[in-house]
ZAGUVO-347619 format. One line per field, with one value per atom (N, C-alpha, C): residue number from 0; residue in three letters; chain; atom name; y, x, z. Coordinates in Angstrom, 3 decimals, padded with zeros to 6 digits. Each point is the difference from the previous one (the first is absolute). Example, Ala and Ser with C-alpha at 12.3 -4.5 7.8 and 13.67 -1.06 7.14 Angstrom:
num 0; 0; 0; 1; 1; 1
residu ALA; ALA; ALA; SER; SER; SER
chaine A; A; A; A; A; A
atome N; CA; C; N; CA; C
c2 -005.690; 001.190; 001.200; 001.050; 001.190; 001.090
c1 013.190; -000.890; 000.900; -000.350; 000.820; -000.770
c3 007.800; 000.000; 000.000; -000.720; 000.060; 000.730
***
This chain:
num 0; 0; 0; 1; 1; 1; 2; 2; 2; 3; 3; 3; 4; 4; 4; 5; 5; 5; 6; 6; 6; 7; 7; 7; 8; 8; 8; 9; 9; 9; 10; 10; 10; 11; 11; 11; 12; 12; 12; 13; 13; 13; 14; 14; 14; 15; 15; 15; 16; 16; 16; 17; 17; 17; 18; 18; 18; 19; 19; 19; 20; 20; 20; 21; 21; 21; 22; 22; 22; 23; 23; 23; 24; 24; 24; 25; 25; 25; 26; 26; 26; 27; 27; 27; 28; 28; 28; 29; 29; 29; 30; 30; 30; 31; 31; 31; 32; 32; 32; 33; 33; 33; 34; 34; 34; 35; 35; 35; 36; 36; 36; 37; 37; 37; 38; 38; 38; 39; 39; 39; 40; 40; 40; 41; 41; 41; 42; 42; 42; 43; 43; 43; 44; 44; 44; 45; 45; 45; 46; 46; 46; 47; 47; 47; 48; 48; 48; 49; 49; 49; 50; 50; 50; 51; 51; 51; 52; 52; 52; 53; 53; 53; 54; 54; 54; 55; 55; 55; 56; 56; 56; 57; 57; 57; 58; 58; 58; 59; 59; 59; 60; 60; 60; 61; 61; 61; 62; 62; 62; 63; 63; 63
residu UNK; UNK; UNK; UNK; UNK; UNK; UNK; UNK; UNK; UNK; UNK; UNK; UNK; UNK; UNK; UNK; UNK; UNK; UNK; UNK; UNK; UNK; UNK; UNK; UNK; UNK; UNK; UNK; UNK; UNK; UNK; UNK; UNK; UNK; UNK; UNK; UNK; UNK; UNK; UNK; UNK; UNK; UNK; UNK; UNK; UNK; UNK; UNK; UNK; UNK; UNK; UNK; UNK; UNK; UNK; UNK; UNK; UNK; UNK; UNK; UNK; UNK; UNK; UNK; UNK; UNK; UNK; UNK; UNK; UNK; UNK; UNK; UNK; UNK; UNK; UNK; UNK; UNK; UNK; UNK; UNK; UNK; UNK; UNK; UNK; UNK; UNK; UNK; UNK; UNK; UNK; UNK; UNK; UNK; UNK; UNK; UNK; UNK; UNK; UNK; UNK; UNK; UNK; UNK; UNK; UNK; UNK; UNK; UNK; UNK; UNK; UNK; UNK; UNK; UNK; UNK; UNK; UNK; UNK; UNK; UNK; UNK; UNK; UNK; UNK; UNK; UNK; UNK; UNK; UNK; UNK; UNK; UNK; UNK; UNK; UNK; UNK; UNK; UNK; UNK; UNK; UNK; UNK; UNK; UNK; UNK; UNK; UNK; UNK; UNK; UNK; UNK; UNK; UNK; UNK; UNK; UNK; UNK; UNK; UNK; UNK; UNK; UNK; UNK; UNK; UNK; UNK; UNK; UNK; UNK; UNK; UNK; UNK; UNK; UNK; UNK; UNK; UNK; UNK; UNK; UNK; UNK; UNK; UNK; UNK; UNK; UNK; UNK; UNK; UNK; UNK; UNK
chaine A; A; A; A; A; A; A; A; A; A; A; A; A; A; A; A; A; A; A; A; A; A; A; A; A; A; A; A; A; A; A; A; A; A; A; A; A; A; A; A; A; A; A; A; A; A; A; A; A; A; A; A; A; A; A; A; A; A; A; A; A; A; A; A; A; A; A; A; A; A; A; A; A; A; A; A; A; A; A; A; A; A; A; A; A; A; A; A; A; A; A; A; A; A; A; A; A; A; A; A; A; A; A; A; A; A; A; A; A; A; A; A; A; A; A; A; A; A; A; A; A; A; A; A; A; A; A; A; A; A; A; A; A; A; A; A; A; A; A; A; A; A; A; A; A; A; A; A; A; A; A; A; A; A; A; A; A; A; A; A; A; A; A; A; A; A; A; A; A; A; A; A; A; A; A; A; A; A; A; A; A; A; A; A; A; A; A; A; A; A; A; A
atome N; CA; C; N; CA; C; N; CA; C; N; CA; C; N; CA; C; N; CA; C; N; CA; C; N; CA; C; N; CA; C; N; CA; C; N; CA; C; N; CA; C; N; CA; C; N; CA; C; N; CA; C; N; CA; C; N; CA; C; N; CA; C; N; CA; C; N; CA; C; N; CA; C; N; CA; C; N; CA; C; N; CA; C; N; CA; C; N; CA; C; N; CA; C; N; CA; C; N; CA; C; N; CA; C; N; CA; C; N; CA; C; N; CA; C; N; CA; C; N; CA; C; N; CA; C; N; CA; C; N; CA; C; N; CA; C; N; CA; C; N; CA; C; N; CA; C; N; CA; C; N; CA; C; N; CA; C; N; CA; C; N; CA; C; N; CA; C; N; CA; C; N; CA; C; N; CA; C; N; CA; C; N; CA; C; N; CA; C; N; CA; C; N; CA; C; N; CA; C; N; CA; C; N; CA; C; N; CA; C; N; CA; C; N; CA; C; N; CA; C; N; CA; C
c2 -117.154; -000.772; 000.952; -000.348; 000.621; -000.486; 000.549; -000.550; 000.675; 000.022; 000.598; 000.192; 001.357; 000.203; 001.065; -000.820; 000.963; 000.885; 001.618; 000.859; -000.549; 000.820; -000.155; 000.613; 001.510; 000.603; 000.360; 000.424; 000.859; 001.023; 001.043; 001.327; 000.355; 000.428; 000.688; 001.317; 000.929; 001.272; 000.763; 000.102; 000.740; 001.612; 000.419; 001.544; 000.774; -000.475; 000.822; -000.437; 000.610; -000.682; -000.280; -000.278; -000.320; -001.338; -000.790; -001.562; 000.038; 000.747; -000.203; 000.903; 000.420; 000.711; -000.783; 000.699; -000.633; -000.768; -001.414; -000.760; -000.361; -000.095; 000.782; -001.968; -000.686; -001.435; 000.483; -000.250; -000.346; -001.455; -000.653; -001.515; 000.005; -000.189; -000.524; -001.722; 000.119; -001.383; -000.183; -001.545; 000.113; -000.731; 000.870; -000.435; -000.860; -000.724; -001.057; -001.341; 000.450; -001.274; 000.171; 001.088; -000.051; 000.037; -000.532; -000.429; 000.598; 000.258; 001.045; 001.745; 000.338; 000.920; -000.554; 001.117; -000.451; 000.770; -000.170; 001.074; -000.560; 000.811; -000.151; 000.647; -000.720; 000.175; 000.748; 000.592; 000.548; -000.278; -000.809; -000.359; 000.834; 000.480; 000.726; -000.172; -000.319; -000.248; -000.120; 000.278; -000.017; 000.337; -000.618; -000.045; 001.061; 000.733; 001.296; -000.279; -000.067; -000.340; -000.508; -000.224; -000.262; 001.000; -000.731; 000.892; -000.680; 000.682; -000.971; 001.088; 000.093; 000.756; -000.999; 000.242; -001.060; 001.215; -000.298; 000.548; -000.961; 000.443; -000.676; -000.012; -000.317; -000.159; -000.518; 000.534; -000.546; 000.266; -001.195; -000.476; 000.852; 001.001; 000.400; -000.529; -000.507; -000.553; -001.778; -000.526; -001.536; -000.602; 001.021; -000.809; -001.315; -000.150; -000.500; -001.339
c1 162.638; 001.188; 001.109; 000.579; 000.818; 001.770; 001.113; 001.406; 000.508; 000.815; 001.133; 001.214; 000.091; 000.884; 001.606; 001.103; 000.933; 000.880; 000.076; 000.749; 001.340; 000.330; 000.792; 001.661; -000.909; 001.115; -001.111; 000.913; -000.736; 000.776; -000.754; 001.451; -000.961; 000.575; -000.878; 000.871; -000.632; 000.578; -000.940; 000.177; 000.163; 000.089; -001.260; 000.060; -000.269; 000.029; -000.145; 001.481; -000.037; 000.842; -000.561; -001.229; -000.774; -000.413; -000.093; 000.000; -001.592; -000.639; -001.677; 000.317; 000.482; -000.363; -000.661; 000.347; -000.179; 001.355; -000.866; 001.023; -000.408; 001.016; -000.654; 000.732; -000.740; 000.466; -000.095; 000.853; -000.140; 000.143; -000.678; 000.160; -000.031; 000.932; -000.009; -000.768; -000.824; -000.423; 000.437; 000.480; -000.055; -001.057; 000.264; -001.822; 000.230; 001.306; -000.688; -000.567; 000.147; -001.336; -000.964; -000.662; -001.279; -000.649; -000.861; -000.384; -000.716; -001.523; -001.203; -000.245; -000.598; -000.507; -000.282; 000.166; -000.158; -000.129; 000.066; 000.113; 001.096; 000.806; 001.648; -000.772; 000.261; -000.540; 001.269; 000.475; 001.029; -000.514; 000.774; -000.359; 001.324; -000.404; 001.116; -000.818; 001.101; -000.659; 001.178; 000.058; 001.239; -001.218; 000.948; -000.938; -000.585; -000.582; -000.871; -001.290; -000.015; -001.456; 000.717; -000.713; 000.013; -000.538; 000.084; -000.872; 000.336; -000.786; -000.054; 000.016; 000.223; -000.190; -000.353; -000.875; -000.267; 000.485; 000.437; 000.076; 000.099; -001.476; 000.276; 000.408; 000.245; 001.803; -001.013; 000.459; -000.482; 001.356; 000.253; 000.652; -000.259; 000.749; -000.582; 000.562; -000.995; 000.499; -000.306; 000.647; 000.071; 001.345; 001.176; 001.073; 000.378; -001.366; -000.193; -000.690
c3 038.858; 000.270; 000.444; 001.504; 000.152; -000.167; -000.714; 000.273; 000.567; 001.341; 000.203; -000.778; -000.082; -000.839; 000.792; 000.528; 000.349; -000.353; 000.592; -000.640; -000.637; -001.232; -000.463; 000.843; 000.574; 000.886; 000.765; 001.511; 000.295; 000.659; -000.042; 001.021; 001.375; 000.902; 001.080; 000.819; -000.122; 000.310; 000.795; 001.426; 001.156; 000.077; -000.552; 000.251; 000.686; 001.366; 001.317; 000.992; 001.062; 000.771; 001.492; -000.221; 001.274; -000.514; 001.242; -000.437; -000.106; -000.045; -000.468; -001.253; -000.566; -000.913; -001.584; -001.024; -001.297; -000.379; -000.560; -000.730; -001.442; -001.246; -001.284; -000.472; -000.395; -001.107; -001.299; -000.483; -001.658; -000.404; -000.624; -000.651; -001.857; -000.730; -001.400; 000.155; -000.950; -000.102; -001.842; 000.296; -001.449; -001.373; -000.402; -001.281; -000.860; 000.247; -001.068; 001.190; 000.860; 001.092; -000.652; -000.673; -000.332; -001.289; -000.551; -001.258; 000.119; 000.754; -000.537; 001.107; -000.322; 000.739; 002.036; 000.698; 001.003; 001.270; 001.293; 000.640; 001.197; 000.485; 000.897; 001.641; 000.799; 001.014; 001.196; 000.644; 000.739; 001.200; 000.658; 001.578; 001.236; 000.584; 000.888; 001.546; 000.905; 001.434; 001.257; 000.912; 000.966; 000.826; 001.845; 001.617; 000.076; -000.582; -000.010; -000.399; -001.420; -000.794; -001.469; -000.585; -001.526; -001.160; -000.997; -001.463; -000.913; -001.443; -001.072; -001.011; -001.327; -001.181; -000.874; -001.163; -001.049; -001.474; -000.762; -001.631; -000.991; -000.900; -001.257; -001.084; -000.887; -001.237; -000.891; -001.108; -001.529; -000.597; -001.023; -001.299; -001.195; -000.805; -000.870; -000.986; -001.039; -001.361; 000.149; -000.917; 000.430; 000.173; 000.676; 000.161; 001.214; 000.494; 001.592; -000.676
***
């Protein structure tokens, strides 16, 4: 089962000064969207190409 889940923030910072260069996102998501264990998928894409990152998150304890 998948939910979309939207950043809480997000920042984006430009560390080249060539318009191909590297572009660096940061996103806070916030955890109480989520009740169990899971995995956060990062989608990034502009008229060039795309990409994806996946990371998975565990709850420690039973405060969730």
């Amino acid at each position: 089962c998948s939910v979309p889940v939207g950043p809480v923030d997000v920042q984006i910072q430009n560390s080249s000064v060539s318009p191909f260069g590297k572009l660096v996102v940061y996103s806070t998501i916030d955890d109480s969207t989520f009740k169990h264990n899971g995995t956060v998928e990062c989608r990034a894409y502009n008229d060039v190409g795309k990409s994806s990152a996946s990371f998975n998150f565990a709850f420690k304890g039973n405060s969730k």
